[in-house]
N, C-alpha and C positions, 0 to 999 in steps of 0.2 A: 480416073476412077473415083478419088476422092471428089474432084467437084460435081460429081453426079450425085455419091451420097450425101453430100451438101443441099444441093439442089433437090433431093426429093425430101432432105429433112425439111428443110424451108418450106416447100410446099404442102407436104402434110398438116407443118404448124398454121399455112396461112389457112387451107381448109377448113380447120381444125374451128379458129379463130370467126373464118366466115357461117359457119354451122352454129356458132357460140350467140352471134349478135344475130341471125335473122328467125332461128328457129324460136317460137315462143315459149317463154316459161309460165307456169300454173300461175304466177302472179299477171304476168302480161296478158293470158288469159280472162283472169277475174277483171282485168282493168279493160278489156276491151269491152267486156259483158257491163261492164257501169258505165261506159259510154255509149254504148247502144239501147241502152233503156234510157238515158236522157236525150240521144237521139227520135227516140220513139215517142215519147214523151214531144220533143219539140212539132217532128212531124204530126202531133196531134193522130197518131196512130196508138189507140186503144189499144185494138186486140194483143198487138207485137209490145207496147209496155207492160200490159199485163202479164205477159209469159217471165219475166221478171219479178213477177212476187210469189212469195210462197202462199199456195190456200192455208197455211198453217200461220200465215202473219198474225203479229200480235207485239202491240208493244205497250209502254208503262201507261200510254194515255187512253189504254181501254180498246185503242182500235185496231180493229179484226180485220182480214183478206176483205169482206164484204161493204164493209167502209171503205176503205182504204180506194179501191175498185171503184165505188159509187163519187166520191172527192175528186178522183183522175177524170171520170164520165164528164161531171161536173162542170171542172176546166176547160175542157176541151168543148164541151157545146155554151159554157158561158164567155168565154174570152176568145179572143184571137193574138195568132202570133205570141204563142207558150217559147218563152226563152229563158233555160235554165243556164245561172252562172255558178260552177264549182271552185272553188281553188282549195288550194293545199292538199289536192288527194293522195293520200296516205294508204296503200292497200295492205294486208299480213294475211300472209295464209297458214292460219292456227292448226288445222288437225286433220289428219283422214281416222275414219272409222275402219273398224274391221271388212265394211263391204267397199273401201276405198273412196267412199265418199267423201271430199274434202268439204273444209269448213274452213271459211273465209272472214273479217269484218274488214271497214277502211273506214278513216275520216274524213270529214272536207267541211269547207264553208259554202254554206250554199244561199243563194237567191234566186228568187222568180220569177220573173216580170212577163205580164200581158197585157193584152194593150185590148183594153174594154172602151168602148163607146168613143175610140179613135185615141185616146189618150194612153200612153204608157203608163201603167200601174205596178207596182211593187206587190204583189201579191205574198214574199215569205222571204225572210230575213233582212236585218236591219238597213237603215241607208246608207250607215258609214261602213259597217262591217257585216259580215256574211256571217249567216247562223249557223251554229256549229251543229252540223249532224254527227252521227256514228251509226253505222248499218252492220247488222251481221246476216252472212249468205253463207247456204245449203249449196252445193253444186247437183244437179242435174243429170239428167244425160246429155242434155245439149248446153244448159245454162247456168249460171250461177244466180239465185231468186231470194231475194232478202226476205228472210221470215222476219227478222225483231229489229227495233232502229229507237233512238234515242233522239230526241231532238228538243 
């Protein structure tokens, strides 16, 4: 009788454990949402990186969703082979509002290379080191969409 209620404690705890590490958290979320917008981005898929920005963008250098939109178009019909490199990603999930919308930012270093006129090009952050972004993101119904970013 005892090694039964042994055996079903143990296995609750390993459930318990396995529920713990596959089921995702609000952070593992917001981090798959910033890899699928530079997935989208690489595949040179517009429409699906756009759904990744807020039409409320706006950040210290003046530019607006409308720019912002018109730059991505830009890339992707002037370059070929859009390959974004992040490291250091840092994600925090700062707030939900009263309608439970959460509010997210994350850090990273980021570079950009496309390769225009057959040559690989650097198109955005340094060559020794990677430019330091910071993004803040609105969640969605389905996404997490950077309205403001610092770079």
């Amino acid at each position: 009788m005892v090694k039964r209620i042994i055996i079903i404690i143990v296995s609750v705890v390993v459930v318990f454990l396995i529920l713990m590490i596959l089921l995702p958290t609000e952070k593992g979320r917001f981090k798959q949402d910033i890899l699928a917008f530079k997935n989208a981005l690489q595949q040179e898929n517009i429409h699906e990186a756009l759904l990744y920005i807020s039409p409320e963008y706006q950040d210290g250098n003046g530019m607006v969703f409308q720019t912002f939109s018109g730059i991505i178009e830009n890339l992707v019909s002037e370059f070929d082979d859009l390959d974004a490199s992040m490291s250091g990603l840092t994600v925090f999930i700062d707030s939900t509002d009263e309608q439970g919308t959460f509010f997210a930012h994350c850090s990273l270093g980021l570079k950009l290379f496309a390769r225009y006129q057959g040559e690989r090009t650097l198109l955005y952050g340094g060559i020794v080191r990677p430019a330091s972004v910071q993004a803040w993101f609105k969640k969605t119904a389905e996404r997490y969409q950077v309205y403001k970013a610092t770079y």
